[in-house]
C-alpha positions in Angstrom: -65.7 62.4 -46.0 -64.2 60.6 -42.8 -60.8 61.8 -42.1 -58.6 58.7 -41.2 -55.8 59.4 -38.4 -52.3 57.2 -38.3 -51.9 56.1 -34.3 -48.2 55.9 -33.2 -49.1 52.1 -32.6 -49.2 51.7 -36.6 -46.5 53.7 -37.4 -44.3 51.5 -35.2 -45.6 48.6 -36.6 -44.3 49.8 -40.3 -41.3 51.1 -38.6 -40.5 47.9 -37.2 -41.4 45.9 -40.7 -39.1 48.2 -42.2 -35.9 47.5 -39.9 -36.5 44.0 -40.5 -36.4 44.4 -44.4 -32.5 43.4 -43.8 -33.0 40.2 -41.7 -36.3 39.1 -44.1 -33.4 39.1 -46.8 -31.2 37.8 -45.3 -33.0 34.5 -43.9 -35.0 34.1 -47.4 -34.3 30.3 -48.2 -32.8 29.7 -45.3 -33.7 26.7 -43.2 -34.2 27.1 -39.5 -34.7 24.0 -37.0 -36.6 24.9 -34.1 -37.3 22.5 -31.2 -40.3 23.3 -29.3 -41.1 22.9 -25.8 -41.5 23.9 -22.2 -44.4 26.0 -21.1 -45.2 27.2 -24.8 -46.6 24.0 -25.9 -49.0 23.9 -22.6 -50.5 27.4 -23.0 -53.1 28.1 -25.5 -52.2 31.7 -26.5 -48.3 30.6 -26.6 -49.0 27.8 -29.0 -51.2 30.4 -31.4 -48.8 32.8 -31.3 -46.1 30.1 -31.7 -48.2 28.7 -34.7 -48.2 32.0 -36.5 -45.0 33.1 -36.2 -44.2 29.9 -38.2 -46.3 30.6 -40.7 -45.0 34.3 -41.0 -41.5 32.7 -41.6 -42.6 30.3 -43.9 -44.5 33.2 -45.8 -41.2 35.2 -46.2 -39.3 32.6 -47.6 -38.1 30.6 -44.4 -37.8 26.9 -43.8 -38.6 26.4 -40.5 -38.5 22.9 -39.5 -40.2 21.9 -36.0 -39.3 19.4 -33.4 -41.1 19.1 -30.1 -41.1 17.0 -27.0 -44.0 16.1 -25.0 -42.9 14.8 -21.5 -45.6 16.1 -19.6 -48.3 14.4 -21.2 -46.6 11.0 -21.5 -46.4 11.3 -17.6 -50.2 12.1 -17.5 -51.0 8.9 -20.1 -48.5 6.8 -18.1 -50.2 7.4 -15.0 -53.6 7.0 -16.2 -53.3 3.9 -17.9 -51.4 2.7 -14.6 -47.7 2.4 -15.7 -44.9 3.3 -13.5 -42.7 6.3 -15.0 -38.9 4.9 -13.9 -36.2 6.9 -14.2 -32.5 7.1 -14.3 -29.5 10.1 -14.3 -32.6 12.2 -15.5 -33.8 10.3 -18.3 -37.0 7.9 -18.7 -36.8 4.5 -18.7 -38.1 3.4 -21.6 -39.4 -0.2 -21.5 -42.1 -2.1 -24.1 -45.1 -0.8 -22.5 -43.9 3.0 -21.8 -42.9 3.3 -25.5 -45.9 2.3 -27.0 -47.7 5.1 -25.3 -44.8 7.5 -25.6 -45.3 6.6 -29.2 -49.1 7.2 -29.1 -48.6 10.6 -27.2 -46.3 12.3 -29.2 -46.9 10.8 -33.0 -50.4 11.5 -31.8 -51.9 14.0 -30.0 -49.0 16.2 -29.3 -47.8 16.5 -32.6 -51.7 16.9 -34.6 -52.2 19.6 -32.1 -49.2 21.6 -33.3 -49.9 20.6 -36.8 -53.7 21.7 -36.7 -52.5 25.1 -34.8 -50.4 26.3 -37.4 -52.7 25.3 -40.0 -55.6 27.2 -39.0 -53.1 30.3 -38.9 -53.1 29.3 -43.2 -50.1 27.5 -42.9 -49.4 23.8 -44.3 -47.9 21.5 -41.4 -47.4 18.2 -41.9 -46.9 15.8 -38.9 -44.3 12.6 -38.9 -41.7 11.4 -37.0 -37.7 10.1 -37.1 -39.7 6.9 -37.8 -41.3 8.5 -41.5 -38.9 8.0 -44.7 -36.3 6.4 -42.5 -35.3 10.3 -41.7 -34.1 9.0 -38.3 -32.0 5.3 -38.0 -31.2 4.9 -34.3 -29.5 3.1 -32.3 -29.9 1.9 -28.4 -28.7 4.6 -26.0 -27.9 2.2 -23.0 -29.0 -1.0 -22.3 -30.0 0.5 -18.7 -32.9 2.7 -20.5 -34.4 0.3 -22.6 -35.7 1.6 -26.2 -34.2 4.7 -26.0 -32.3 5.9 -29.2 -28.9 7.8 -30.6 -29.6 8.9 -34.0 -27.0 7.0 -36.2 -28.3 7.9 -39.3 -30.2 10.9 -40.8 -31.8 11.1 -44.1 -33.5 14.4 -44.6 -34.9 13.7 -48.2 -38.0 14.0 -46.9 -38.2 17.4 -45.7 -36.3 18.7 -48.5 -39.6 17.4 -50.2 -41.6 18.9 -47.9 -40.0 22.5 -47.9 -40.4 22.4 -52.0 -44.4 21.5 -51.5 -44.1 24.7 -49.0 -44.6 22.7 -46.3 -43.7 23.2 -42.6 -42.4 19.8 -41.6 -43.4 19.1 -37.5 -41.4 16.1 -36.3 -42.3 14.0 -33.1 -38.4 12.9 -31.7 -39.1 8.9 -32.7 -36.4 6.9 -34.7 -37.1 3.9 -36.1 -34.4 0.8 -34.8 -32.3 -1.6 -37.5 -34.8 -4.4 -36.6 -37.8 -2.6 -37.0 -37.3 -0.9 -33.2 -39.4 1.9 -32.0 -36.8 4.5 -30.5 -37.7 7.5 -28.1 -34.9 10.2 -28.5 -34.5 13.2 -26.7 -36.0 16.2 -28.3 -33.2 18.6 -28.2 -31.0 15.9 -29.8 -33.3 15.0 -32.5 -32.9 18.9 -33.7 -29.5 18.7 -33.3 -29.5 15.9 -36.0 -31.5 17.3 -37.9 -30.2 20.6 -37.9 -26.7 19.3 -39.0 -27.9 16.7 -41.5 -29.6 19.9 -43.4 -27.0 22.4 -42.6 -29.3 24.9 -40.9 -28.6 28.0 -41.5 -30.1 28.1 -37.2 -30.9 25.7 -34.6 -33.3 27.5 -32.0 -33.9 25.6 -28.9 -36.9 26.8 -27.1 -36.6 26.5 -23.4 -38.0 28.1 -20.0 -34.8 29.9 -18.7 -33.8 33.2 -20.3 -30.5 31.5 -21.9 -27.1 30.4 -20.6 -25.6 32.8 -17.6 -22.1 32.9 -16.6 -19.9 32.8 -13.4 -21.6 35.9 -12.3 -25.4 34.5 -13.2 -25.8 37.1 -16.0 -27.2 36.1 -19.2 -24.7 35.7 -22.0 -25.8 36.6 -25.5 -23.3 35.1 -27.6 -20.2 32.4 -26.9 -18.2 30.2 -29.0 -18.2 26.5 -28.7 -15.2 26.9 -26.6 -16.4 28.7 -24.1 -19.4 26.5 -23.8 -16.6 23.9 -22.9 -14.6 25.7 -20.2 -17.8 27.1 -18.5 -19.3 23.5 -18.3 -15.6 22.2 -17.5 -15.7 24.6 -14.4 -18.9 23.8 -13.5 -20.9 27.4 -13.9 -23.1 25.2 -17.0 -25.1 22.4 -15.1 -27.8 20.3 -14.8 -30.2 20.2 -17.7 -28.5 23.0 -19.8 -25.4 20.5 -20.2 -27.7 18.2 -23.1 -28.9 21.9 -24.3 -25.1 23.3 -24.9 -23.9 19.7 -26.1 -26.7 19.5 -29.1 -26.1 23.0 -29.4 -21.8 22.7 -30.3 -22.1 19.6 -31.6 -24.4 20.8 -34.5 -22.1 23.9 -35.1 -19.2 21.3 -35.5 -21.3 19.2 -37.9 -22.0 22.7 -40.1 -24.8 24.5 -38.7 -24.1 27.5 -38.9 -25.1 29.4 -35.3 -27.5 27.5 -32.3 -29.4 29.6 -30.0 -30.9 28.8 -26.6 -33.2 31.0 -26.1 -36.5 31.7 -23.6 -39.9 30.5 -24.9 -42.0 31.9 -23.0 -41.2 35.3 -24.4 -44.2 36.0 -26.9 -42.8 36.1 -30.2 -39.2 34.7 -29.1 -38.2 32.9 -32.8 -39.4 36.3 -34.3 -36.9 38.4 -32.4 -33.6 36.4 -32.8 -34.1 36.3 -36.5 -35.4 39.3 -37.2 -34.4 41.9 -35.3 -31.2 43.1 -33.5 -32.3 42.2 -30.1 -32.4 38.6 -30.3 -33.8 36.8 -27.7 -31.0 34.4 -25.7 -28.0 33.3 -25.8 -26.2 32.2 -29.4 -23.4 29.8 -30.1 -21.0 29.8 -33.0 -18.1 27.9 -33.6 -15.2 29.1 -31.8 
């Protein structure tokens, strides 16, 4: 008869499912809107392990709710069907032409590949945009970008639907215009919306920086909406992680209940800021 020997490597494994007994309760029915991104959705192994840390949430009783962005690979699509990207402060341009593909690239290929990752990890994904069950009424940011949206109104009916078929809703950041418009919306702000239209109980926004640092460049773990406001006011919050911390307050003001920038490219990263003490960047609450 084989004697069977218990490696340390599986007794922390139990050890660790057993701290997070607390956080698994705590989270069940909870719904969690996650915008995905950055270099996760461009790596292979990131997207699997991405993929199955959504269906391990939705196993335990989570909501999660996914909203990604593409910009990479409308640039690639732009280019090889020979149309100009334009730019302006930051964002694209969005003219007839550019949003027809942008539409194409991220209703299409970008979102089905997220949706057929997670469900060969078991899960049940099911792809649609701001455009789908009028979840996302926009309207025109500027006049200067072309069809590029503002979510005016949200209607999450749908993926209330969707969690009760236990289905992991992935949404491509599209709304749909008042005269039958095609919008392209920033992803991070599409979250936002959604996030406070459901109440999330979290809004995780996936980036490539390890969080928000202060005046002294060290990451900060957790801050208040006011802070958020004095450190951009003075300048130490910049650049692209303005739009991050925006979306991020305004959804706390509109009832979400905590917003966390946090690093994607840390295997795992959604797992550890829900589950464990550790977290994994830098968390917002109303303050």
């Amino acid at each position: 008869m084989k004697k069977h020997t218990i490696s340390r490597d599986w007794i922390a494994t139990a050890r660790t499912l057993s701290a997070a007994l607390p956080y698994l309760q705590r989270y069940t029915g909870a719904i969690v809107v996650i915008k995905f991104g950055g270099h996760a959705m461009g790596d292979e192994a990131a997207m699997e392990t991405f993929a199955r840390d959504m269906v391990l949430m939705r196993q335990v009783g989570v909501n999660p709710v996914i909203v990604h962005g593409g910009g990479p690979m409308i640039n690639q699509w732009l280019e090889r069907l020979g149309i100009p990207s334009r730019f302006a402060g930051g964002r694209r341009i969005t003219d007839e032409a550019t949003v027809e593909v942008v539409e194409m690239v991220l209703s299409g290929r970008v979102n089905k590949r997220i949706v057929q990752a997670i469900n060969r990890q078991g899960g049940r994904a099911v792809g649609l945009s701001g455009k789908d069950g009028n979840l996302m009424i926009c309207e025109q940011a500027d006049p200067d970008l072309g069809f590029v949206g503002a979510p005016s109104e949200v209607d999450p009916r749908i993926l209330t639907a969707l969690f009760d078929a236990g289905a992991i809703p992935v949404i491509a950041p599209l709304g749909a215009g008042r005269q039958g418009e095609t919008f392209n919306i920033n992803a991070d702000t599409v979250a936002g919306a959604i996030a406070a239209a459901l109440r999330a109980d979290r809004l995780l926004l996936l980036t490539d920086v390890a969080g928000v640092r202060d005046e002294t460049g060290a990451i900060v773990t957790e801050l208040t909406t006011e802070r958020i406001r004095a450190l951009t006011a003075a300048g130490v919050i910049s650049g692209g992680m303005i739009p991050k911390t925006e979306t991020c307050a305004e959804a706390i003001e509109a009832g979400v209940r905590a917003a966390v920038i946090l690093d994607g490219r840390a295997p795992n990263a959604c797992l550890l800021e829900l589950f464990t003490d550790h977290g994994a960047g830098s968390i917002i609450r109303r303050g």
